[in-house]
N, C-alpha and C positions, 0 to 999 in steps of 0.2 A: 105628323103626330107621333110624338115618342111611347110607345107602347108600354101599357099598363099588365102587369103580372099581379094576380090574386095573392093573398098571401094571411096565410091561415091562423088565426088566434082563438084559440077555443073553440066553439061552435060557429064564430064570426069568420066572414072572408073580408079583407080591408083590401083596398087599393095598395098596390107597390108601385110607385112612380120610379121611372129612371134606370127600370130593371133589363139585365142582358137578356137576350131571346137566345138562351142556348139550347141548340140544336138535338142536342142530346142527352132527353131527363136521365136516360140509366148511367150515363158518363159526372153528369153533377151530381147523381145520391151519390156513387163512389166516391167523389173528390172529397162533399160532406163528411160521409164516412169516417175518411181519412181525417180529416180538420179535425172532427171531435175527440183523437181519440188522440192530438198532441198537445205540448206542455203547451201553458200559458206561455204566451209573450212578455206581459207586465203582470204585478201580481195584485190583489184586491186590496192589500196594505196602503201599497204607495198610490193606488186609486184614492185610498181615502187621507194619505195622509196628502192627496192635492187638493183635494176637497176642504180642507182645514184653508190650506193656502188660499185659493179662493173664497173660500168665506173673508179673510182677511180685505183680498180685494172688494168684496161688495160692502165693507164697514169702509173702508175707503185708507186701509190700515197697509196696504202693498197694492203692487202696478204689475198687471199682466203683459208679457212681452212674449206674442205667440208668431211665428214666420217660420218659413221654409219653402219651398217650392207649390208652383202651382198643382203639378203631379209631378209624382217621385216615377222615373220611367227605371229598368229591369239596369239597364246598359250604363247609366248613372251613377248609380250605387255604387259609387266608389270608393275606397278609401279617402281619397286626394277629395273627393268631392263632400263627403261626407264632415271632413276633418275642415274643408275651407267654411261650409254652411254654420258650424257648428263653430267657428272661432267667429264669426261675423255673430251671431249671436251674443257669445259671450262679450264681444267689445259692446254691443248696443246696450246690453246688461249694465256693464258699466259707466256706461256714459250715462244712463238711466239714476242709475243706482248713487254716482258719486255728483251729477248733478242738481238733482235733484232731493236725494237725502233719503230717499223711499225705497224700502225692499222690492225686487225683480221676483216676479216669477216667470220663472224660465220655459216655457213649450212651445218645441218644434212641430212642426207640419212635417211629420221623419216617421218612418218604419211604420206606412200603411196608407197613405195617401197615391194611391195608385189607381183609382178609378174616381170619372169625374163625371157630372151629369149635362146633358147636351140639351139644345134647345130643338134640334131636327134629330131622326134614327137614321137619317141618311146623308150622303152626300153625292154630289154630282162633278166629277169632273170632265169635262170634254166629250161629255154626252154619258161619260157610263156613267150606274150610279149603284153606290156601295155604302155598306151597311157605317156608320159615323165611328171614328172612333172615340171610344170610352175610356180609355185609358191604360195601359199595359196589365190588368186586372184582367180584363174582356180579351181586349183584342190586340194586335199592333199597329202601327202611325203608317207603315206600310201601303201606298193604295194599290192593292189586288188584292184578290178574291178572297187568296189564301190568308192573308195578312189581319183581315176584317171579319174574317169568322171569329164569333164567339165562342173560346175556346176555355171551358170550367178547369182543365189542366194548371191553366196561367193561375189560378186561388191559392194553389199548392207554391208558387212560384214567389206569390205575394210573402205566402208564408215567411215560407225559407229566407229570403231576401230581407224582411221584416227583422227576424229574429237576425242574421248576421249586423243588420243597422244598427240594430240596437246592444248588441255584446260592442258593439267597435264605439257608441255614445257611450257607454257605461265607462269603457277601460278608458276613454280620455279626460268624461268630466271627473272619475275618479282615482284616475292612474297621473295626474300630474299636469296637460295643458290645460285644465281648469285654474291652474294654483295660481291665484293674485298674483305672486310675485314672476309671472310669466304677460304681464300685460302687456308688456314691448312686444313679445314675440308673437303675440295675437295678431298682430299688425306685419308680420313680415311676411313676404310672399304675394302683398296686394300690392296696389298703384298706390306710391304715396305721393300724389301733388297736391298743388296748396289745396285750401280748404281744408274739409273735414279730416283727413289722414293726418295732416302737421298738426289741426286741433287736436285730435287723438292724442300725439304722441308729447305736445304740452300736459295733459291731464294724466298723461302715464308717467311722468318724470313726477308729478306733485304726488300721485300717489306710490313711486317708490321711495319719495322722503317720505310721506307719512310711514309708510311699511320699515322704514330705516330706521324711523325714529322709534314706535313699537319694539321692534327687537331690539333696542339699545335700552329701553326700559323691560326689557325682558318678557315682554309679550308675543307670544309666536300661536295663536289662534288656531286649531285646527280648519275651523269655518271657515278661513280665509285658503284653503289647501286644494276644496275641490266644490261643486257644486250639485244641486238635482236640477236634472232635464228631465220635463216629461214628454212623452210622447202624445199624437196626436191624429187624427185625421175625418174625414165625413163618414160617418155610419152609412155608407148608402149604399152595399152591395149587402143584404140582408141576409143572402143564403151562406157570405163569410161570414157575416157577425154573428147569426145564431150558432152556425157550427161552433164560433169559438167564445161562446158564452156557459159560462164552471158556476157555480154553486161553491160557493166561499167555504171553506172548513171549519172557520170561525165562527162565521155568522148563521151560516145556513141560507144567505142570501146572493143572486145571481148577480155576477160582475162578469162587461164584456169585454176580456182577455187579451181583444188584439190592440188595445191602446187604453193610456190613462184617461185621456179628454175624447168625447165623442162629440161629433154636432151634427144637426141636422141642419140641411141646406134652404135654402130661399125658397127651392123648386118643390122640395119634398115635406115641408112639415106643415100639410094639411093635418088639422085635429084630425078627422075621420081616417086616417092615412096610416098606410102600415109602419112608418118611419116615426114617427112621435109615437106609437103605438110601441114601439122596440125600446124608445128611450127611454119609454116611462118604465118599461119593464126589468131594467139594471141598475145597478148602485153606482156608476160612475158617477163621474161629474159629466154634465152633459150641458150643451149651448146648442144654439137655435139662433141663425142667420135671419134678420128682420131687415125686410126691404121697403122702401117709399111708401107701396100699398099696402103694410100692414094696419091694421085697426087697434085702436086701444082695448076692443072687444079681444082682439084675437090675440092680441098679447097676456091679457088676462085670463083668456081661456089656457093658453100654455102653462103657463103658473100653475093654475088649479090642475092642470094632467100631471106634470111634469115634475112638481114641486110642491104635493097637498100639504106636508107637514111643516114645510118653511123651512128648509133646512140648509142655512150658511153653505155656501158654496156648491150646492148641488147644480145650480140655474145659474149658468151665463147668457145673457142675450149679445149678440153680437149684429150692430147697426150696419147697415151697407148703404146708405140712403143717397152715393154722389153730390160732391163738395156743392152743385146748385139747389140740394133738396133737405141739406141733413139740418138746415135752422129752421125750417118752418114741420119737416115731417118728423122730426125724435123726440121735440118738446110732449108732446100729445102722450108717449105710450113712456115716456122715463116719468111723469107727471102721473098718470093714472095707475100705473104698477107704484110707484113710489105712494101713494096714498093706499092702494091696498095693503098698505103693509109689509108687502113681498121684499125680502130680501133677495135682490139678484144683484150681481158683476155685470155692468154695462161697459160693454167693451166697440171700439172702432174698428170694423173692416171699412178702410178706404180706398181700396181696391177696384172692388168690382162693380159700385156704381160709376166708376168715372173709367172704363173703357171706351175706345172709338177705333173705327178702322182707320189707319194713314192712306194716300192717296194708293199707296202700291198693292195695297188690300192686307197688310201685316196688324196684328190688332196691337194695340198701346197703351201705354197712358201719360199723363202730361206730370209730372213732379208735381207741378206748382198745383193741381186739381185735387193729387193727393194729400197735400199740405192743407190745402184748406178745407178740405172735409175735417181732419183732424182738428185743426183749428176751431171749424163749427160744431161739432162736438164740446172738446171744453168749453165750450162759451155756453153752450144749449146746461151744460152739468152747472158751470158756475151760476150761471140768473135764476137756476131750479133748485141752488142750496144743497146739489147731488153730488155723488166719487163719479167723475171719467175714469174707470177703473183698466182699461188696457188700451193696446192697439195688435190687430189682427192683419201679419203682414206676406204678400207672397215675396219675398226676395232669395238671393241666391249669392253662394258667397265667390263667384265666377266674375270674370270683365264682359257682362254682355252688353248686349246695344238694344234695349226690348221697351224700356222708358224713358218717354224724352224729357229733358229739361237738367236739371240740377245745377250743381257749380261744373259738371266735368262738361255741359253745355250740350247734351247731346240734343241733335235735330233729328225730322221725319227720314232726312235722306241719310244717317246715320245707321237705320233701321236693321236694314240689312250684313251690314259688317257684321257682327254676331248675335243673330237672332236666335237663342237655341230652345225655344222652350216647348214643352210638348202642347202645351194648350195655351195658359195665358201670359201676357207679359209681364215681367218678374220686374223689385228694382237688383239695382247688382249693388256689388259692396259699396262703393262710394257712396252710392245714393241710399243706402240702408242705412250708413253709420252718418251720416249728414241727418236724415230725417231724426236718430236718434236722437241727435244734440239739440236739433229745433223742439222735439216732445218734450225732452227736460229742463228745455224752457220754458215751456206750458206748464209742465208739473210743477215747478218751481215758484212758480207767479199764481199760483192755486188760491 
């Protein structure tokens, strides 16, 4: 049973699902401490001017394109890795974008996705048994003693690491590898075999004629120079998020600092719960992970917490329902929100209901399962007269071996070649920018 921590709102004590058992309160009020009294991360403007963007999305007027790692670990955080994730994005952008004909908005799972929530607080190997790990936020992937202690140090850690992500996202989507006319070089450094990479690099040739022809008629666009990435991750370690929730200067209203998009997870957004309870309390944009067992009751209830005044883009719901579940379980709560009235952004994770363990015990997933969750999504949006407004994706812009299937053919006993991820399995580039081509065929045929 994953251990529940109190967690205080007014007079009320609410449930906190998913929370660290650290060892040490007078060592986390310090760390606190410490969190509230540094700059924001992201500032309450670009919160709302994403807010605008998705409202966009839920009119069915742009297309959310949110991915990045499953968790962002410490050791990671690299330049080379940061600068590869972040060019795999922007090629899915435009595959999106010039397929399609629909504005991208751009958010990463970047600079705070560092703790994740588990289904056991323990694990067992080889008879010993030690505390799960949670993510480089809590503890490390290490198994020993020392490694699996929850240690409130590593929030400071998050911090830091956080804030350097995102100065090294800023200086690239706006120092120049964003610039259009860098689309070829998006694409170097990765595996170009056939498939998707030579499709790439046909629709990169058409869009440097277009670009050719523009500046020949004298048009040189700034837009076209650099782009907004926002930032992103789970609200779910609470005693970071409060610490780094400011009181706007503008507004006089609370916005939570450590990322522009927040969500709540599958596990934790009980109404009664301290984690819908935090959402409702900040001006972000904030989305809410909806699984198979959701109810149209409880989807409506989120709405009314989350989102009383109807306010364009504040409400993403985000489906995870696995490719055998999402035609029969999303009609029911995109149908009954959609008749309340409510404006929300219905977005696809196809992810995380279609994992499976492979024979060697490595968890996966199959391409083709992911495809067609996607698939059953736009089709449940089109017979309902609805915007499929994004896709919600873990991928990684590295050659790993973590999903099987695509055109590069990977199998189960592939698995192990480069398995690298800290929790779940990611797709790697080819299979990111392949999926992309197949959505902007879906969005295309809308």
């Amino acid at each position: 049973m994953v251990p529940l921590r109190p967690y205080a709102c007014g007079v009320t004590v609410l449930r906190a699902e998913q929370q660290p058992e650290w060892p040490d309160q007078a060592a986390l009020q310090d760390v606190v401490a410490r969190l509230r009294l540094l700059p924001p991360l992201v500032f309450a403007g670009e919160c709302d001017q994403l807010k605008e963007r998705l409202g966009a999305v839920a009119r069915g007027e742009a297309f959310l394109l949110q991915g990045g790692d499953c968790a962002e670990t410490f050791a990671d955080s690299t330049a080379d890795s940061i600068r590869d994730k972040l060019k795999t994005l922007l090629q899915m952008a435009v595959v999106l974008t010039y397929g399609a004909r629909v504005p991208v908005v751009k958010v990463g799972r970047i600079a705070g996705q560092f703790a994740k929530p588990r289904s056991s607080a323990i694990e067992t190997r080889d008879g010993v048994t030690l505390p799960s790990y949670r993510g480089d936020a809590v503890n490390g992937q290490e198994f020993t003693a020392e490694a699996r202690r929850h240690d409130p140090e590593r929030l400071l850690r998050v911090y830091n690491t956080s804030a350097a992500t995102l100065n090294l996202v800023r200086a690239f989507t706006q120092g120049g590898l964003a610039d259009l006319r860098e689309v070829h070089a998006w694409n170097q450094g990765f595996v170009r075999g056939a498939g998707a990479g030579q499709r790439y690099e046909a629709m990169a040739s058409d869009i440097d004629r277009a670009m050719a022809f523009m500046l020949a008629c004298g048009v040189n666009p700034d837009a076209l120079r650099a782009v907004d990435l926002y930032s992103s991750h789970e609200a779910l370690l609470l005693d970071y998020e409060r610490a780094l929730t400011r009181i706007d200067s503008r507004t006089g209203l609370p916005y939570d600092v450590s990322g522009h998009l927040l969500w709540v997870g599958e596990r934790t957004r009980a109404l009664d719960g301290a984690h819908i309870e935090f959402a409702a309390s900040v001006r972000n944009p904030v989305a809410v992970k909806l699984g198979p067992a959701t109810t149209s009751e409880e989807a409506l209830a989120l709405v009314d917490r989350l989102d009383p005044d109807g306010e364009p883009g504040r409400l993403t719901f985000v489906s995870r329902m696995g490719a055998e579940r999402v035609r029969d379980a999303l009609p029911p709560l995109v149908d009954k929100v959609t008749a309340s009235g409510a404006v929300v952004a219905w977005v696809c994770d196809p992810m995380h209901g279609n994992t499976y363990e492979a024979p060697d015990g490595l968890k996966t997933r199959r391409f083709n399962d992911v495809i067609e969750e996607v698939q059953g999504f736009f089709e449940v949006h089109r017979d309902l007269g609805t915007c499929p407004g994004g896709i919600h994706m873990e991928l990684t812009g590295d050659d790993v071996t973590e999903c099987i299937g695509g055109s590069g053919g990977l199998v189960e006993s592939d698995l192990p070649m480069r398995y690298q991820t800290a929790c779940d399995p990611r797709l790697n580039h080819q299979q990111s920018l392949e999926l992309a081509f197949l959505v902007a065929e879906m969005l295309a045929a809308r």
